[in-house]
N, C-alpha and C positions, 0 to 999 in steps of 0.2 A: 414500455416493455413490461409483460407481465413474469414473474417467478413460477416457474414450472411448480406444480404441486411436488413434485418430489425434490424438489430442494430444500422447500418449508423448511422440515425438520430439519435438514443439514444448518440451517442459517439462525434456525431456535438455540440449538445445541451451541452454536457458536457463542452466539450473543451470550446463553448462560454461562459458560465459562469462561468468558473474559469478563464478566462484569463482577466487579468487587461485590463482596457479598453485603453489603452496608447497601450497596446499591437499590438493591430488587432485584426483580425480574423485567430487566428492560429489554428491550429488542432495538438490534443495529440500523442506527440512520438512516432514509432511504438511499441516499447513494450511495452508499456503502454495498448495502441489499443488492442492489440493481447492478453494481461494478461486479459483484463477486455472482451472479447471476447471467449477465451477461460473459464475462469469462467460461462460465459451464456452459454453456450453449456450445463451445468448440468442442466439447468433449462427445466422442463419439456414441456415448451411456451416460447420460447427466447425471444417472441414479447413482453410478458409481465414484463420483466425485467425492473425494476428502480433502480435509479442510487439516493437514498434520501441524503438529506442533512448530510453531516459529512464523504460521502463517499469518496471524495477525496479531497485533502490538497496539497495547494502549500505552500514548505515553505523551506527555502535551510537549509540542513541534515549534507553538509558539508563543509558548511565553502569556498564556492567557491564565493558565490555570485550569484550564480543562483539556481531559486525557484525548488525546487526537488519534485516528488510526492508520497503522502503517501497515500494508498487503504484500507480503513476501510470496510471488508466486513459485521459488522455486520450494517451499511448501506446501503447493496447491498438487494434492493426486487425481490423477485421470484414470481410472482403470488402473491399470498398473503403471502408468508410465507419471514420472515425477518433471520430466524436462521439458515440459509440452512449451513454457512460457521462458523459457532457458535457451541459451547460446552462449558464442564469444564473448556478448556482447550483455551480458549478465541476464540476471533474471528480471523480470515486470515484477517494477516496483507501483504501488498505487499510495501514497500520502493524501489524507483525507483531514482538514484543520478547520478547528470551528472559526467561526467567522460570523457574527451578526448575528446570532441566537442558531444558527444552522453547523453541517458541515458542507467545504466544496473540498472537491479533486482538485489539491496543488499540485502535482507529480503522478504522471503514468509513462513511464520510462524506462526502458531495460537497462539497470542499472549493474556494475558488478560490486558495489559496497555503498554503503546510505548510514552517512553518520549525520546526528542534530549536535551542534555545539552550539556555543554564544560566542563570538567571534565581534567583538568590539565594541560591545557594551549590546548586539542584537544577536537575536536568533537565528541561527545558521541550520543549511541542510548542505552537506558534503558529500558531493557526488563522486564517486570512481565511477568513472566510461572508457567506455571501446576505443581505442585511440583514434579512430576515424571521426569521433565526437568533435576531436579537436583537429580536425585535419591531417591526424599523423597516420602510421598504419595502426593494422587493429591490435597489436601487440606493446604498441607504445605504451604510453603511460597518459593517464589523461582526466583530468576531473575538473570541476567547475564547484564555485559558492555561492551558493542564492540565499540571498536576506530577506528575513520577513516584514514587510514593510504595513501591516498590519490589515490586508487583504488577499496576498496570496505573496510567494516565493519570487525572486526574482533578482536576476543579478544588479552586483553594488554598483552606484552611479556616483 
């Protein structure tokens, strides 16, 4: 998939202010690029796509030492409408963790809360979900723990 020339800039702009200023001038991963690329594609005016504060997060997921990214889309704007990637059943979360000199998508999930802890001497990612996640209704109460087992997330065995 290629990036619409009119995202460019929106995904320049990004990169430069998340990236620590000791950094450079680096530009965001390509799957990162392409996730947050392909998400604008649904929007009716791709040009009008923002990218508001909270939408994305550097902060390392697992335990590696380098800062991973986490895509809050109910900070992604479409035009004017903010809940394009929103419902009951929370917002589309995308967790991006480096892995083998790369990053992969661990998590693309409509989540309604996304916490990382260390949970037992490893790295955790705690999910709040729709209660139907867990077979209850969607008002219940419901979350799940995936450990990073040093290539992607996944529940403890």
């Amino acid at each position: 998939m290629t990036i619409r020339p009119t995202l460019l800039p929106l995904l320049a702009a990004c990169a430069v202010t998340l990236v620590p200023p000791a950094a450079g001038a680096q530009t965001l991963p390509p799957v990162v690029s392409r996730a947050i690329a392909q998400q604008s594609e649904n929007c009716m005016k791709p040009d009008k796509v923002s990218l508001e504060k909270g939408f994305m997060t550097r902060r390392d997921v697992n335990a590696d030492g380098i800062p991973d990214y986490v895509l809050d889309y109910g900070s992604f704007k479409c035009g004017d409408t903010f809940m394009l990637y929103c419902g009951s059943a929370g917002c589309l979360t995308q967790v991006f963790a480096s892995a083998d000199g790369s990053f992969v998508k661990v998590l693309d999930e409509n989540a309604q809360k996304v916490d990382f802890k260390t949970v037992k001497g490893r790295p955790a990612m705690l999910l709040g979900l729709h209660g139907t996640a867990c077979g209850k209704r969607g008002m219940d109460a419901c979350g799940a723990t995936l450990y990073w087992n040093g290539s992607r997330f996944s529940p403890a065995n």
